[in-house]
N, C-alpha and C positions, 0 to 999 in steps of 0.2 A: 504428366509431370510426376516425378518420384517424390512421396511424402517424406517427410523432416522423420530422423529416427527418432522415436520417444526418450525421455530422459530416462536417466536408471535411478532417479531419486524422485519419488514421491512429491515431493516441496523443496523448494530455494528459502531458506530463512539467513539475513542479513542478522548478524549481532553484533553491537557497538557495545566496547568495555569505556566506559570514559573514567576522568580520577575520581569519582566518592567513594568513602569505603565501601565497602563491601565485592570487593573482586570474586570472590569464591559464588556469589550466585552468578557472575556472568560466565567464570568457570566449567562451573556444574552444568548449566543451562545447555554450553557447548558439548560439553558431554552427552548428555541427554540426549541431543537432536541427531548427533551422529549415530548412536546406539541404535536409534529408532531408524537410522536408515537413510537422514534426511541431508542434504545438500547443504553445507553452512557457506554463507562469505562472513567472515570475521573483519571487523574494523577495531584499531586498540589507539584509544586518544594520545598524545604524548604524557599526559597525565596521568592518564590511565597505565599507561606502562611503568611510571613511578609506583605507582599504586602498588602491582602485580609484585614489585618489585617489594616493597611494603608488607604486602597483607601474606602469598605466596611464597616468597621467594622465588619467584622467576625472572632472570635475567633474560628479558625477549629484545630481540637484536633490533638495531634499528629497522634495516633494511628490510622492504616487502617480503622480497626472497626468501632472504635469510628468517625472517618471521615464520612464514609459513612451512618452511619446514623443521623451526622448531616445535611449532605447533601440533603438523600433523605427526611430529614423533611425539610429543607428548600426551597427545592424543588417542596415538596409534590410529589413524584415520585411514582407510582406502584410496587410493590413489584417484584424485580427482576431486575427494567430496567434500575436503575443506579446502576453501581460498582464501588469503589474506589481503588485503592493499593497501597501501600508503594513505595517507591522512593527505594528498594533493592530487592521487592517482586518479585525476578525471577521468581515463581513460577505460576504465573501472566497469563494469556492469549497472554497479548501484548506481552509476551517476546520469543515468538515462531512463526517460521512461519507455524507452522502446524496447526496454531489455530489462523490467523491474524482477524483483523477487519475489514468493508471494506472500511475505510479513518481514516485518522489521523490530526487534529488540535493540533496545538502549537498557544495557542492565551490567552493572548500576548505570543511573543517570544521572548526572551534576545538574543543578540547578541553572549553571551559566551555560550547559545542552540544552536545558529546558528552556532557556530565554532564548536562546539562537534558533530552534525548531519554532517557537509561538511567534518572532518577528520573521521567519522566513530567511533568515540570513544566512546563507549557505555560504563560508569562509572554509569550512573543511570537508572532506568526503562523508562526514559521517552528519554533517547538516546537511548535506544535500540528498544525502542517500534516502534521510528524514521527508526533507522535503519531497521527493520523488515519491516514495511511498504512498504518502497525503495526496496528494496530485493524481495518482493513479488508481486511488480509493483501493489499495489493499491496506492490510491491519498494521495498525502500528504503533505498540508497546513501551511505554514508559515508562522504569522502573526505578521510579524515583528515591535517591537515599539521602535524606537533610531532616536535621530536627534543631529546631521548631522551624514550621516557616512560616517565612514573611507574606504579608500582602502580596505582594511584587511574586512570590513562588506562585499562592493561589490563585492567584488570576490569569497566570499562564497557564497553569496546569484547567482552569475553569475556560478559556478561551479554546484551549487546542482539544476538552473533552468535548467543545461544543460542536469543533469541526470533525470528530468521528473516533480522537488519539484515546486508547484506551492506558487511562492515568494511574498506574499500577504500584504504591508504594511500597516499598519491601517494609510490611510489617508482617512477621509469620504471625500464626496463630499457636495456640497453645492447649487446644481443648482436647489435641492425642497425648499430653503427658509427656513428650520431648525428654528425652534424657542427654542428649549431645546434639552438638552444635552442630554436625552436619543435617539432622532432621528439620531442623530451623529453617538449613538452606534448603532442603529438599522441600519443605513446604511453601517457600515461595515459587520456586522453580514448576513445582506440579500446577499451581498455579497461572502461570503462563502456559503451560503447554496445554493445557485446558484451553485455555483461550485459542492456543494458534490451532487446537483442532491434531494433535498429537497424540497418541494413546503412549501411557504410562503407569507405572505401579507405583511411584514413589510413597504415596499414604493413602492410608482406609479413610474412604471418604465418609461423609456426614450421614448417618444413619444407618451406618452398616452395624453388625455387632460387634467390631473390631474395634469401636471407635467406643471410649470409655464415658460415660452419661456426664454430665455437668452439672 
């Protein structure tokens, strides 16, 4: 029997933009993961697309289609390595664990994702794709943006780091001396890619000489 060709991407990472502010780290994120080589499926809430709309200025079209190739031109992606899909597109990759990715970001994450992923409620592709994830025990990233929160926030966010979800709120740090707002984003985003096991340069990490004493 002839073996399966290998992929030409290192990693499948799924990333879900949902509406809280902060679009520019899910953005960036995307950026990043492409640069590095790696395979994205992009999911964009319909909120989230208000959002983009909001925080960006990107007018992203409804349509899957139409989506993903505004994307991979705004992207400038290689043909094949981002894919988009509708917010009901069962038909989807993410929506199977027979075919999962091997991490998943929510970045940003609404709170009312955060309460749909911690009861299991899968109504949209980007809760189910949550749920898949969890289920097939690969990583999957929360990148929570609300302040202050409620009971009701940390208890979910306490319940789903108990089942494995790694609870990632976008608070950058400030101990490199930040001069603009894109390092802000940059430092959350290094961040995560840390986590998924990504190599990147975006900041001098903690103890190096580059990194200014406190």
């Amino acid at each position: 029997m002839a073996s399966e060709p290998s992929s030409p991407w290192p990693k499948t990472i799924t990333v879900a933009l949902t509406g809280a502010s902060g679009s520019q780290y899910g953005l960036r994120l995307v950026d990043c993961l492409l640069s590095a080589g790696m395979r994205v499926y992009l999911l964009v809430s319909q909120a989230g697309q208000v959002v983009l709309k909001m925080e960006a200025d990107l007018e992203v079209p409804g349509r899957a289609g139409d989506a993903e190739a505004f994307f991979r031109d705004y992207f400038k992606s290689t043909p094949g390595q981002l894919r988009v899909f509708g917010r009901q597109q069962w038909s989807a990759p993410v929506a199977s664990g027979s075919n999962p990715p091997d991490a998943m970001v929510v970045c940003p994450c609404t709170t009312g994702t955060l309460a749909s992923i911690a009861a299991g409620v899968s109504t949209s592709l980007i809760d189910r794709a949550a749920d898949v994830t969890m289920k097939e025990s690969r990583k999957l990233i929360l990148v929570v943006r609300e302040t202050p929160f409620t009971p009701i926030h940390l208890e979910n966010m306490l319940r789903l780091a108990r089942a494995g979800v790694v609870i990632m709120p976008a608070n950058p740090g400030f101990y490199f001396k930040p001069t603009r707002v894109e390092q802000l984003v940059d430092f959350m985003v290094a961040r995560v890619l840390d986590h998924l096991g990504v190599p990147h340069a975006l900041l001098p990490r903690w103890g190096d000489e580059s990194v200014p004493p406190t």
